[in-house]
C-alpha positions as CSV (number, residue, x, y, z in Angstrom):
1,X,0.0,0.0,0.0
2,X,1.2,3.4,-0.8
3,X,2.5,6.0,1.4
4,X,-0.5,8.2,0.2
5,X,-3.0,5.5,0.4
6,X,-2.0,4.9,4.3
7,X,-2.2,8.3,5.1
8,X,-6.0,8.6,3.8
9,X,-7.0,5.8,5.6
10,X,-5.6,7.0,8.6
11,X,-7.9,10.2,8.2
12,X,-10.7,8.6,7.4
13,X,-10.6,6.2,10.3
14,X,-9.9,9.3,12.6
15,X,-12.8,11.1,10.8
16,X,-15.3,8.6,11.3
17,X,-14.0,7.9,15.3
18,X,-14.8,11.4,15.9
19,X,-18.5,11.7,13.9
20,X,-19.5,8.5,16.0
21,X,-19.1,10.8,18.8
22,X,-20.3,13.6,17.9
23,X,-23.8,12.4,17.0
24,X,-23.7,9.6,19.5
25,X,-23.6,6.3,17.6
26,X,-20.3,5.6,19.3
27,X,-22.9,4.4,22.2
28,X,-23.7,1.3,20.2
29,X,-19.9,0.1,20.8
30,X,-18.4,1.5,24.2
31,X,-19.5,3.0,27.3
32,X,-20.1,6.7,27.5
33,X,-17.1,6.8,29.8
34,X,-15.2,6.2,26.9
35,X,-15.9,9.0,25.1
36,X,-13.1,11.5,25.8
37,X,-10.5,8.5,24.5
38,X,-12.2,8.4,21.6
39,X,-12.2,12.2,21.0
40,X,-8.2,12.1,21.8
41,X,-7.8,9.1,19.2
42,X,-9.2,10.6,16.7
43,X,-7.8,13.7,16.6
44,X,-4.9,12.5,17.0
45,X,-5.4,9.9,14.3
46,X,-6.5,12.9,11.1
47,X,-3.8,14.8,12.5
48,X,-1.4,12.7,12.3
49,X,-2.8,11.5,8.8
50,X,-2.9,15.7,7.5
51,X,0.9,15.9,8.8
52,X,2.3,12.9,6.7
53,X,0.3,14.0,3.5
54,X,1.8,17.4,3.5
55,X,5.2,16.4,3.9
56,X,4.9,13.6,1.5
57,X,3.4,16.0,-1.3
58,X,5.9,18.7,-0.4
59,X,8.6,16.2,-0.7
60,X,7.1,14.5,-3.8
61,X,6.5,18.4,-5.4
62,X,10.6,19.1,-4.5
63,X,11.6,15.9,-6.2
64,X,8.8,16.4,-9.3
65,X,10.5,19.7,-9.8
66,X,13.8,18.9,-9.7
67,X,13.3,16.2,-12.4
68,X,11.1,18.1,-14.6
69,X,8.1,15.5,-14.1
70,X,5.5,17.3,-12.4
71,X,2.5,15.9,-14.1
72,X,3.1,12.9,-13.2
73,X,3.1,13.1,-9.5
74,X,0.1,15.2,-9.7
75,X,-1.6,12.3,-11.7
76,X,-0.2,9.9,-8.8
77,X,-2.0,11.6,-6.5
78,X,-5.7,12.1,-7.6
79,X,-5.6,8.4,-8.1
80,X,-4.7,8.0,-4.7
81,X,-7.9,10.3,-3.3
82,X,-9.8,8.3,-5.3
83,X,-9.8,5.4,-3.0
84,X,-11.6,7.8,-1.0
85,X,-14.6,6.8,-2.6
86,X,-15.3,3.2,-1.0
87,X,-13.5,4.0,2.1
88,X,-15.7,6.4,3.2
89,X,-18.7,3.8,2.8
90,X,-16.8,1.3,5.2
91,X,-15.7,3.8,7.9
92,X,-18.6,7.0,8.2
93,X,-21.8,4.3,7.9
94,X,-22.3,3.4,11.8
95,X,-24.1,-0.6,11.6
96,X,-27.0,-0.9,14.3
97,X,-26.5,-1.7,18.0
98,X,-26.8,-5.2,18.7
99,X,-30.3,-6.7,18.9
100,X,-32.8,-9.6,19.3
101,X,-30.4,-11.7,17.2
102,X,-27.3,-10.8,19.5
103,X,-29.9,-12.3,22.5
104,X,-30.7,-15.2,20.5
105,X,-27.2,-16.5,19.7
106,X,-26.1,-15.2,23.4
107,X,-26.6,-17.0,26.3
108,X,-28.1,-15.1,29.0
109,X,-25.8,-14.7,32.3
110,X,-26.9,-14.1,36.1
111,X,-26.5,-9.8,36.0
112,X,-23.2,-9.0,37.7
113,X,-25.0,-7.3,40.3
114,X,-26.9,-10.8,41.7
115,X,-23.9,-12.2,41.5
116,X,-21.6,-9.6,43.4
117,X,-24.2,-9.7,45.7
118,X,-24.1,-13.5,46.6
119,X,-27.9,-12.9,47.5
120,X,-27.1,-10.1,50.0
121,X,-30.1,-7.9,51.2
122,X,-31.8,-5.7,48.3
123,X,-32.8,-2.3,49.5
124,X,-36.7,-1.6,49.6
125,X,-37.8,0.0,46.2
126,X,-38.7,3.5,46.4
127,X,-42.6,4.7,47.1
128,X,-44.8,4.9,44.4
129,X,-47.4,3.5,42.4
130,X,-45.2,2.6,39.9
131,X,-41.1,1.9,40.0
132,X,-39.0,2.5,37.0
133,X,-36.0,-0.2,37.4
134,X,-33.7,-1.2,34.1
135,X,-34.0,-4.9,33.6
136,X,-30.5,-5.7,35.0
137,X,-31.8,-4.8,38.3
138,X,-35.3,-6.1,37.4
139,X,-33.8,-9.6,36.8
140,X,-31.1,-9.4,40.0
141,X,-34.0,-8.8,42.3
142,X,-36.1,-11.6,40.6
143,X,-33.6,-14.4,41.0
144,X,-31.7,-13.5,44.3
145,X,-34.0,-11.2,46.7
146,X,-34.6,-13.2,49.4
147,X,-36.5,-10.9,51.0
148,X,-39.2,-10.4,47.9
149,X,-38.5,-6.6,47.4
150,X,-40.7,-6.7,43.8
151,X,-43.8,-8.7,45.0
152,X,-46.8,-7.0,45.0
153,X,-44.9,-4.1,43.2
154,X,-45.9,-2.4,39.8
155,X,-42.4,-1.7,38.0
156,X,-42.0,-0.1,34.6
157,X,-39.5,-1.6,32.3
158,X,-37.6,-0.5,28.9
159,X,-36.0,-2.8,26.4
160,X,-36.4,-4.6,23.1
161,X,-38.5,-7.5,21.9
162,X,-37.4,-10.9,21.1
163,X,-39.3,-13.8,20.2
164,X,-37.7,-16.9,20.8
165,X,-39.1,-20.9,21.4
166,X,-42.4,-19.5,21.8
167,X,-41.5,-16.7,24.8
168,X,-42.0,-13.2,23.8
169,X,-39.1,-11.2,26.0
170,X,-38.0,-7.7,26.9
171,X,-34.3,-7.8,26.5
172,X,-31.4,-5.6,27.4
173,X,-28.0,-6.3,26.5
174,X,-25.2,-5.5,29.5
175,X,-21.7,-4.5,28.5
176,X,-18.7,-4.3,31.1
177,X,-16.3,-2.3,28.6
178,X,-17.8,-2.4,24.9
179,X,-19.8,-4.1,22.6
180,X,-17.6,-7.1,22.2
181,X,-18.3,-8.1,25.9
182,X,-22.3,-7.9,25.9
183,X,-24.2,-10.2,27.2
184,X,-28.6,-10.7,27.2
185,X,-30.5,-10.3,30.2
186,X,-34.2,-11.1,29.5
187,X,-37.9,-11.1,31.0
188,X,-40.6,-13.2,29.9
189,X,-43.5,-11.2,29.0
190,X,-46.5,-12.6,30.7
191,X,-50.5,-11.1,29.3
192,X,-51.9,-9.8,26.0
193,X,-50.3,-6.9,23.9
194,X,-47.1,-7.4,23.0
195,X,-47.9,-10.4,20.1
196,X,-47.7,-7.9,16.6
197,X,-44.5,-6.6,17.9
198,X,-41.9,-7.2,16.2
199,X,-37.7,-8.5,17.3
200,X,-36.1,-5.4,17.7
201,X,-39.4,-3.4,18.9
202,X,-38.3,-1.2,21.6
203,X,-41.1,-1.1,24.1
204,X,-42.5,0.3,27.4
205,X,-43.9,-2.4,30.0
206,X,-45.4,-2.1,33.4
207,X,-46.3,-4.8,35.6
208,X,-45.2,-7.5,37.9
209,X,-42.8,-10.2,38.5
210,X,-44.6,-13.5,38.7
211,X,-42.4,-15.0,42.0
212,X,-40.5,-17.8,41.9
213,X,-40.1,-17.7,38.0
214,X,-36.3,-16.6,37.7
215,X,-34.3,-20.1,38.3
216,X,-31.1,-21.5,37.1
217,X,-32.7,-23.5,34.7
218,X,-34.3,-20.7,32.8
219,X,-31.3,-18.7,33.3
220,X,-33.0,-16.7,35.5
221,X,-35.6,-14.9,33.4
222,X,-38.0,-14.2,35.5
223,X,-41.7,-14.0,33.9
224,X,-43.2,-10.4,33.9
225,X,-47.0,-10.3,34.0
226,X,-48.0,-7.4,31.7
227,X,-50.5,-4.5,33.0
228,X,-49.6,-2.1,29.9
229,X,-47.5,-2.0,26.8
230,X,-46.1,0.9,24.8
231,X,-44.2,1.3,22.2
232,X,-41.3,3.7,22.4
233,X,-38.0,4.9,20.2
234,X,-35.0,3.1,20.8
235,X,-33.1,5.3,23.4
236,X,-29.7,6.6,22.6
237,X,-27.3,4.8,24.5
238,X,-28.9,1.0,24.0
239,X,-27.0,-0.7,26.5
240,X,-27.3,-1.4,30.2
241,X,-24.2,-1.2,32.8
């Protein structure tokens, strides 16, 4: 590969690190912690690249002059920023989040935070008629409360469909660091509503936990008897942490 050739890809791989930040798609790969490294990388990434282009055409330009072949070097280079072209498709177009089809291939793990926990005490969820929790939590207090925090309780839950053996779930996918490390958690959804949705549906639930229903045989999906459904826009930053 060319010295010019390198040099373009280096900008363009800078480029698109900083437009997945700018408009937020970066989200579907890291956590939002991460943003500032990404920032720094790819700035310092197009700079770099803008650096080495200028002193290899100024150097190219001296040596072109010098032996009378300018035309040729100027030729040389359009054909180089023509690879610009298909590069530009492969590095600036973001590909979803992960989805229903990440859940499906995935198996589901016990959420880090029942597992830290070792089945320690829950706190009491907060007053109200109804609780907003994110599944992870949902799912930890399901399968390791002892002390039955969520019975009783009317909770209201986020996340994507995924139809799967005949269940229809609300899914989150957890990441530790990035997308590479994500992993389902997942809630049976119990009650009518929710059939014409489609895998990758982002909805709204509220409802109950059906006790007793989030085991290590089921992988601790706990079943989530439905008192309403709405559909909703999938939310910036997909993941759960």
């Amino acid at each position: 590969m060319k010295r010019e050739t390198q040099n373009i890809l280096l900008i363009l791989l800078g480029g698109a690190l900083l437009k997945i930040t700018i408009n937020g798609d970066y989200l579907r790969y890291v956590k939002p912690a991460q943003q500032p490294w990404i920032i720094a990388g790819g700035a310092v990434m197009v700079a770099l690249g803008a650096v080495a282009i200028v002193r290899d055409l100024l150097a190219a330009r001296a040596a072109a002059v010098v032996a009378g072949d300018v035309h040729a070097h100027d030729h040389n280079t359009r054909s180089a920023w023509l690879l610009m072209v298909p590069v530009l498709a492969v590095f600036l177009v973001a590909p979803p989040a992960l989805g229903a089809d990440s859940v499906t291939r995935t198996e589901a793990r016990v959420p880090q935070s029942a597992s830290a926990s070792n089945a320690a005490a829950f706190p009491p969820l907060p007053a109200g008629d109804v609780v907003p929790l994110e599944v992870n939590e949902f799912v930890s207090r399901a399968g390791w409360d002892k002390s039955g925090t969520l019975n009783g309780r009317t909770v209201r839950l986020s996340g994507f469909v995924v139809h799967n053996e005949g269940n229809t779930m609300l899914a989150r996918l957890v990441i530790g660091c990035c997308a590479a490390d994500a992993y389902p958690i997942t809630v049976r959804l119990v009650g009518e509503g929710v059939s014409g949705f489609g895998n990758d549906t982002w909805l709204e639930v509220t409802g109950t936990v059906v006790p007793g229903t989030a085991v290590r045989e089921n992988s601790y999906m706990p079943d989530f008897t439905l008192a309403s459904v709405r559909q909703v826009p999938a939310p910036k930053d997909p993941y759960e942490y």
